[in-house]
TIVOLUM-294825 format. One line per 4 residues: number of its first residue (from 1); their letters; for each residue x, y, z of C-alpha. Coordinates in steps of 0.001 Angstrom, whole numbers, plus 500000, padded with zeros to 6 digits. Example, Ala and Ser with C-alpha at 12.3 -4.5 7.8 and 13.67 -1.06 7.14 Angstrom:
<nodes>
1) AS) 512300 495500 507800 ~ 513670 498940 507140
</nodes>
This chain:
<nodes>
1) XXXX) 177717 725200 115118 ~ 174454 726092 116371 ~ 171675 726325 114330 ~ 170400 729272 116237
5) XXXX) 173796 731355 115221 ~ 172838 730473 111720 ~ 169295 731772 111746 ~ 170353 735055 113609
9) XXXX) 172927 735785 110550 ~ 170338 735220 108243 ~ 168074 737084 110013 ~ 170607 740072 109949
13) XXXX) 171196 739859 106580 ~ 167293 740183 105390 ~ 166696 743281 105067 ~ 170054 744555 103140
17) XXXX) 169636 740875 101268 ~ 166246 742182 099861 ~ 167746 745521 098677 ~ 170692 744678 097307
21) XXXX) 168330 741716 095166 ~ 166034 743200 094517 ~ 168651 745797 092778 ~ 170315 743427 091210
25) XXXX) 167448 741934 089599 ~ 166043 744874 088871 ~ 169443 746161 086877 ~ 169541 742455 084879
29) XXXX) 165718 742938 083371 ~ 166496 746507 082786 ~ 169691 745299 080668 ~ 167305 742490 078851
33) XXXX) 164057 744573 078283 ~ 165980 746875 076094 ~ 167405 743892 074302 ~ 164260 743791 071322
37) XXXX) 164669 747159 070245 ~ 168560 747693 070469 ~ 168599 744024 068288 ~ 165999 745199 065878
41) XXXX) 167877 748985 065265 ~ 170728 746901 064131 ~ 173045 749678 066066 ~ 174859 746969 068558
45) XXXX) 176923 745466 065960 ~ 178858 748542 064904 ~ 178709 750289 068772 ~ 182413 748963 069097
49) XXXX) 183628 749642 065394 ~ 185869 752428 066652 ~ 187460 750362 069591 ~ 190780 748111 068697
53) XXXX) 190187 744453 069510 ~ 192095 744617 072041 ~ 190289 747017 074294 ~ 186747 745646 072953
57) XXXX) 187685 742413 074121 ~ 189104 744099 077741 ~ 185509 745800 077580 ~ 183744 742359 077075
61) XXXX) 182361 743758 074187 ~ 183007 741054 071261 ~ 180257 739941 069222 ~ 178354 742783 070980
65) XXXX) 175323 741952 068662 ~ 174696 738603 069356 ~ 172814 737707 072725 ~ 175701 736312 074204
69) XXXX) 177894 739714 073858 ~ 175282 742525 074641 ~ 174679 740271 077984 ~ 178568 740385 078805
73) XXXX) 179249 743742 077614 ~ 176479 744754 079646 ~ 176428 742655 082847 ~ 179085 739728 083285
77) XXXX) 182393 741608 081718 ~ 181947 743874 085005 ~ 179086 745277 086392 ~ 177440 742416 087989
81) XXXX) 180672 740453 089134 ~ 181380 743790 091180 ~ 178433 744546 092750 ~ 178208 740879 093434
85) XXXX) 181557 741471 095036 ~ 180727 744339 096814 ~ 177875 742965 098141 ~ 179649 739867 099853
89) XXXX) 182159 742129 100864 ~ 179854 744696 102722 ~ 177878 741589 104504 ~ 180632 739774 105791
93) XXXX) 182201 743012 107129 ~ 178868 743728 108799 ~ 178740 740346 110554 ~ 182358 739778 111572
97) XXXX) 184996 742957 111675 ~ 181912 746027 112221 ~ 180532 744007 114519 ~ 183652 743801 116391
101) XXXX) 184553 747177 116594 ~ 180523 747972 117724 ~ 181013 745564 120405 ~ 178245 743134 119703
105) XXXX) 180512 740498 119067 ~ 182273 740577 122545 ~ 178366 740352 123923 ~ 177557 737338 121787
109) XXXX) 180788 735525 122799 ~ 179796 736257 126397 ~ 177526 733640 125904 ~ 178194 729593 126014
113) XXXX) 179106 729614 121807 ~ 182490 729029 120426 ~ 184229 731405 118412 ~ 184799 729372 114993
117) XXXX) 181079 728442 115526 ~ 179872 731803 115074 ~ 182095 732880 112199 ~ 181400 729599 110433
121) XXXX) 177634 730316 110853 ~ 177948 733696 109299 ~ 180230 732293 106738 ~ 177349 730430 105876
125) XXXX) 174813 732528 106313 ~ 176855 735028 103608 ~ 176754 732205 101079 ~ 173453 730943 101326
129) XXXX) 172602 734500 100714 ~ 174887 735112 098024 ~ 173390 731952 096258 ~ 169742 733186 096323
133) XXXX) 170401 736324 094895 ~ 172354 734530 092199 ~ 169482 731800 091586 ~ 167045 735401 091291
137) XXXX) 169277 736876 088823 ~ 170127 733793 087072 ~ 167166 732854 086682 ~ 165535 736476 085085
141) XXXX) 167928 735850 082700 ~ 167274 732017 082286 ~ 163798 732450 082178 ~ 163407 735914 080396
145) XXXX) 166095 735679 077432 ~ 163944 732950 075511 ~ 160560 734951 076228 ~ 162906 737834 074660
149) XXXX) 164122 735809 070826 ~ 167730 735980 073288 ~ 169504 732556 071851 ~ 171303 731254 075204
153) XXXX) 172755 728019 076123 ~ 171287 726565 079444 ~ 174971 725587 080212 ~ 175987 728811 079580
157) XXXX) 173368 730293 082267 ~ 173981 728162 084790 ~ 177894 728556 084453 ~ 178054 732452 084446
161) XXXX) 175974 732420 087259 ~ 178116 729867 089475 ~ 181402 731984 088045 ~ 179888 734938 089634
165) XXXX) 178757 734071 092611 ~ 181776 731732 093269 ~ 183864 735121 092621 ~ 182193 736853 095055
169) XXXX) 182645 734266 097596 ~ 185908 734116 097189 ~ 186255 737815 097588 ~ 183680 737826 100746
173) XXXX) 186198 734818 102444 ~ 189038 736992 102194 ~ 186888 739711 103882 ~ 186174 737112 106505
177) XXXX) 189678 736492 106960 ~ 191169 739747 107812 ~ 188561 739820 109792 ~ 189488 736881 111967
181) XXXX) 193044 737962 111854 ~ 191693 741202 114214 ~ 191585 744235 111233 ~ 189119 746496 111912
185) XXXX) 185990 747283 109448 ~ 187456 750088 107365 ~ 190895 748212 106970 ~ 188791 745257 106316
189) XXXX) 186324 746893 103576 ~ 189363 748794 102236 ~ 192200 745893 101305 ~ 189166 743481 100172
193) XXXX) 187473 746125 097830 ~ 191107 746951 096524 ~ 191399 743282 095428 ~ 188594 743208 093833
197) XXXX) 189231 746143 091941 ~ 192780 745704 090912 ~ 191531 741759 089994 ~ 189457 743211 087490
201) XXXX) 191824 745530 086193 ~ 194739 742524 085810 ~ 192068 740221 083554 ~ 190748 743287 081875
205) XXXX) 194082 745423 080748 ~ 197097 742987 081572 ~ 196333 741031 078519 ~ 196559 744701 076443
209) XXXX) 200754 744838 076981 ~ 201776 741627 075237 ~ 204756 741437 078472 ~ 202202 741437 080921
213) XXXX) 199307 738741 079370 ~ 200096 735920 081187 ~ 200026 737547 084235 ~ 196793 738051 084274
217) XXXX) 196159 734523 084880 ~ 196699 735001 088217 ~ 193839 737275 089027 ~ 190392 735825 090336
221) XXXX) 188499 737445 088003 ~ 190616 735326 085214 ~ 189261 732317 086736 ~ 186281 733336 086970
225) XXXX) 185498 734508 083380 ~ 188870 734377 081322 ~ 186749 730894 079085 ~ 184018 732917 078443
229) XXXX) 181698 730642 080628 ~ 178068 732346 079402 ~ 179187 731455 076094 ~ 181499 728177 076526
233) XXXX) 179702 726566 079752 ~ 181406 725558 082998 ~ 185611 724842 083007 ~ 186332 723413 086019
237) XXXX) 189817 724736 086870 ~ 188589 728102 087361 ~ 185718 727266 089677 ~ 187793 724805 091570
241) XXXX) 190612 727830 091953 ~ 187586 730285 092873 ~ 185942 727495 095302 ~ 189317 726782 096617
245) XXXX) 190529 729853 097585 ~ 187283 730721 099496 ~ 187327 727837 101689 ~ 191187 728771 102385
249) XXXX) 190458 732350 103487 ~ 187000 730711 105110 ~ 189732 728441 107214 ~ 192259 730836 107714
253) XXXX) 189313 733677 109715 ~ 188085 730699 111375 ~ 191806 730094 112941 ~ 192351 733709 113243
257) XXXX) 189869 734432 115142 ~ 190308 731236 117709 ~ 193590 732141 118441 ~ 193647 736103 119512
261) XXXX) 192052 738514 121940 ~ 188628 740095 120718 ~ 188329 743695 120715 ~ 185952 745892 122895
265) X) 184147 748491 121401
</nodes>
């Protein structure tokens, strides 16, 4: 791999990088600004009164009062692991399958640079990415919970921010792989977004028909969160799965992609 393919995918990715972090961030401090004045009405521990445990807990909304639950009710049961999905989804799209179908990848390989080189570059380039954003938001919420009276274990931080981002590399590898298997963008964005949709929706509402818990295990999202990591700290076997399956899709775009014709715009 050239380093030079690496840079350029960076370099593509700065300016939607910046927007979709500086969202991000933005959306965590909103969620923890609020936190004083929601803890001091007293109001977050009966918000979920009306809710049967089973749904609360589908919700991520147990112990909603404490630091640890308003922060995964708010941000970790669902709303940051998809847009952290979404987002790897939408970059590796841009740099593999849209840029097929717009042509510029035909141009590129028109130069002296191998295939796998350039889709391992952008693979790359997609998780470096992915991990600065996470550091950012990690961070705001390492750094700003204490300043806040938020009582959070370090552990915790630093293991619900791997879980996430590890999630949405796994879900940005399988992006990468249809991709090197020759589907076009929408196809692409379409099956990838599905899984990561109907993932969430097998950890959060298989577990409500008592027939159907245990397969829930199966989806992503149940390795990524299923042990509570923001409040339990990192378990391994989840990460590993996560970590696992992203360098298998990583592997299997990289082969895809060697082995068939590229499309011309």
């Amino acid at each position: 791999m050239r380093i030079e393919l690496f840079t350029r995918a960076l370099a593509a990715q700065r300016r939607s990088g910046l927007i979709w972090g500086g969202a991000l961030l933005l959306l965590t401090v909103s969620v923890l600004s609020v936190w004083p004045s929601l803890s001091d009405s007293g109001g977050l521990d009966t918000i979920a009164d009306g809710l049967s445990p089973e749904l609360v807990a589908a919700l991520g909304m147990e112990n909603f009062g404490s630091p640890v639950g308003y922060l995964n009710g708010n941000l970790y049961a669902m709303i940051l692991p998809l847009l952290f999905g979404a987002f790897a989804i939408m970059q590796m799209n841009a740099l593999t399958a849209a840029d097929e179908d717009a042509g510029r990848l035909e141009l590129l390989l028109a130069l002296p640079v191998g295939r796998t080189g350039v889709y391992l570059a952008r693979f790359l380039a997609v998780a470096l990415v992915l991990a600065a954003v996470g550091l950012v938001v990690g961070a705001a919420v390492g750094f700003g919970a204490p300043a806040l009276d938020m009582e959070l274990e370090a552990e915790g931080v630093v293991a619900i921010t791997l879980a996430v981002f590890l999630l949405a590399l796994f879900h940005g590898a399988l992006a990468m792989a249809l991709a090197g298997l020759g589907l076009r963008g929408p196809a692409t964005l379409g099956i990838t977004f599905g899984v990561l949709v109907l993932g969430y929706l097998s950890h959060a509402l298989l577990p409500l028909v008592e027939a159907l818990e245990d397969v829930a295990v199966a989806s992503p999202w149940q390795w990524a969160l299923g042990e509570m990591p923001l409040a339990n700290g990192i378990e391994g076997t989840g990460l590993a799965l996560l970590a696992g399956g992203a360098l298998l899709f990583a592997l299997v775009g990289l082969l895809g992609v060697r082995n068939r014709t590229i499309r011309s715009a």
